[in-house]
C-alpha positions in Angstrom: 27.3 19.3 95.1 30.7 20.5 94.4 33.7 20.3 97.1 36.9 21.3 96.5 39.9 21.5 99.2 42.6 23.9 99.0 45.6 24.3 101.1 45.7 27.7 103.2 42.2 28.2 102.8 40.9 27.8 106.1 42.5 27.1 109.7 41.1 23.3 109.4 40.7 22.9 113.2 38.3 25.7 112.7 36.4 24.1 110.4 32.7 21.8 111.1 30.6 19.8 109.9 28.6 21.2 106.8 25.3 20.2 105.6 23.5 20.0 102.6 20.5 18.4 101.7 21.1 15.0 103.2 24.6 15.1 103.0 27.2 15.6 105.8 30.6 16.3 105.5 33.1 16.3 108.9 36.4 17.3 109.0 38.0 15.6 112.1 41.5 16.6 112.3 44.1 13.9 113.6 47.1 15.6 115.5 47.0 19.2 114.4 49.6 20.9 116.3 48.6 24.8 117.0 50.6 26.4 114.4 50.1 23.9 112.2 48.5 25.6 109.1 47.2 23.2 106.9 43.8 24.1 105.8 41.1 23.1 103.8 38.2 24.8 102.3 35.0 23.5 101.4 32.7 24.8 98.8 29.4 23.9 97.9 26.3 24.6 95.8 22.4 25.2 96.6 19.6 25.3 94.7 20.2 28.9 93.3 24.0 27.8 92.5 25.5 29.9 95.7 28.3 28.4 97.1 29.4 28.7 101.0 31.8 28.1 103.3 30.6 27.5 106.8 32.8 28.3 109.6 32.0 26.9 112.8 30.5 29.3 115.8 31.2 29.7 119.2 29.1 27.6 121.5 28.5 30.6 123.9 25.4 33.2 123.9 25.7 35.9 121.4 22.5 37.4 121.5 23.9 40.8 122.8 25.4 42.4 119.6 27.6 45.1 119.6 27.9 48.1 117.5 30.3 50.6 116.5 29.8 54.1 114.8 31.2 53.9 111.2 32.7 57.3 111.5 35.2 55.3 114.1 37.1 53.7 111.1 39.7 56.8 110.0 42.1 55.4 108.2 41.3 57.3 104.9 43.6 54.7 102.8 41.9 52.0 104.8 39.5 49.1 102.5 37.0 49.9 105.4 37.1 53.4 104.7 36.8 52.9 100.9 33.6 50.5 102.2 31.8 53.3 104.0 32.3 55.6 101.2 29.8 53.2 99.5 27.5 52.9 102.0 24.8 54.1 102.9 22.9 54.6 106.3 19.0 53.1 106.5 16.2 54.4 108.6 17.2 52.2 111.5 20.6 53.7 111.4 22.5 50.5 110.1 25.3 50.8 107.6 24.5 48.9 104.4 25.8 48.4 101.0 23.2 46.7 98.7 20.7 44.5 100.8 24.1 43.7 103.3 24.6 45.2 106.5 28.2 46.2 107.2 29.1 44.5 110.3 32.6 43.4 112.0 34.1 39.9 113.0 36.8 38.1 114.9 39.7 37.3 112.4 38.4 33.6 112.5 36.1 34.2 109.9 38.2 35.9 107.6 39.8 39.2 107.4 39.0 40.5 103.7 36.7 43.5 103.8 34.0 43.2 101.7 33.6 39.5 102.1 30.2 38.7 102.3 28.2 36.7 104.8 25.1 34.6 105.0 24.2 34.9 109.2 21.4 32.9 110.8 20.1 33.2 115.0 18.8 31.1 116.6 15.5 32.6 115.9 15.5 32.0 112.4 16.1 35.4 111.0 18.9 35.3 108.4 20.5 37.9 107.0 23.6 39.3 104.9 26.3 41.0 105.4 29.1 42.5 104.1 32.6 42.7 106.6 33.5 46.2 107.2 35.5 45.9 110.0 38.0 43.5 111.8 37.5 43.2 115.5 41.0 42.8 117.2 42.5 39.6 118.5 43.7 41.0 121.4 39.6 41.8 122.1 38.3 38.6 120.9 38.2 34.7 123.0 41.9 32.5 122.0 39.8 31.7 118.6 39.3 34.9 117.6 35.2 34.0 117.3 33.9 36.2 119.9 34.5 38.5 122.9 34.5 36.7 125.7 32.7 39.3 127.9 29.8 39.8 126.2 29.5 37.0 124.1 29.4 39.0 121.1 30.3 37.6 117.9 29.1 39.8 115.0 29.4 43.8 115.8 27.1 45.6 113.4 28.8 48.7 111.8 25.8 51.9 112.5 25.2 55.8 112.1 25.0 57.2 115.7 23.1 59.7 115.0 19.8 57.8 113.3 20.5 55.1 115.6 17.4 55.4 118.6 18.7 56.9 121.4 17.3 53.9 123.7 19.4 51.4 121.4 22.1 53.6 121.6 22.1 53.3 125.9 21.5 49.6 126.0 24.3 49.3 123.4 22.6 46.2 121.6 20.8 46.2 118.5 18.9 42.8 119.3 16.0 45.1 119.6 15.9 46.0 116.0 14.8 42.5 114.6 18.3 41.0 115.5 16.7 38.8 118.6 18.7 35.1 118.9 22.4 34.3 119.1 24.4 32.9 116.3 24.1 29.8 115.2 25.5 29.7 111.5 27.7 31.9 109.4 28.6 31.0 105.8 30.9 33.3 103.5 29.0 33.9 100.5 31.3 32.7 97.5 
């Protein structure tokens, strides 16, 4: 196991407990004043030598999740526009480059599109992804994890027109495999 910490690397109030194996590792922060920004990361190894950060999740439910047509992002000089100019669409009508879905998050879990994502629900399914998209704060909770509304923490990035037209009116992909709220997401290293 390898763990290295890293000034400005991550918001350290942010960050929880990470497991490996039989090892635990908890970050408690003493006296962290709100814009303090001392940070620390925390990298480490599995079996297959893939390192992780963890970031922690919002204890709310987020099983509805949210899309958004790619053809929303416009900003032609934009890294998300570069993004969907290497993506393609798959049957379903999800946005993928590679095996990764293109989804977007709350600035809590980084802003770097491109960054990619290991996600697990609730229900077991896990899943990659690859961030296409940054949601706004001013739409996201005080931590920037979810929108308080709906509960929705990871908004999948999709081609309206393969998307099914009764997805489209319930405006939740759950129903394509995606059943379970969020329990875990780990930036793939």
């Amino acid at each position: 196991m390898k763990i290295t910490i890293k000034k400005n690397a991550l918001d350290i109030a942010r960050l929880t407990t990470v497991f490996l194996v039989s090892f635990a590792i908890t970050f408690a922060p003493q006296n962290i004043e709100k814009d303090d920004r001392a940070a620390a990361e925390i990298v480490f190894a599995n079996s297959e030598n893939t390192s992780y950060i963890e970031y922690s999740v919002p204890d709310v439910d987020s099983s509805f999740k949210a899309f958004m047509d790619y053809r929303s992002i416009t900003d032609k000089t934009s890294d998300a526009y570069a993004l969907q100019s290497k993506a393609r669409t798959d049957a379903l009508g999800f946005r993928r480059v590679g095996d990764d879905y293109i989804i977007a998050l709350g600035s809590h879990f980084g802003k770097s599109i491109g960054t990619r994502y290991e996600i697990m629900l609730d229900s077991g399914k896990t899943f990659t992804a690859a961030l296409g998209d940054n949601k706004s704060d001013r739409h996201t909770d005080k931590t920037n994890s979810y929108m308080e509304k709906t509960g929705n923490v990871v908004e999948f990035i999709i081609d309206r027109s393969v998307l099914s037209k009764e997805v489209y009116r319930l405006g939740d992909i759950s129903s394509l495999g995606f059943e379970g709220s969020v329990v875990s997401i780990k930036e793939i290293m």
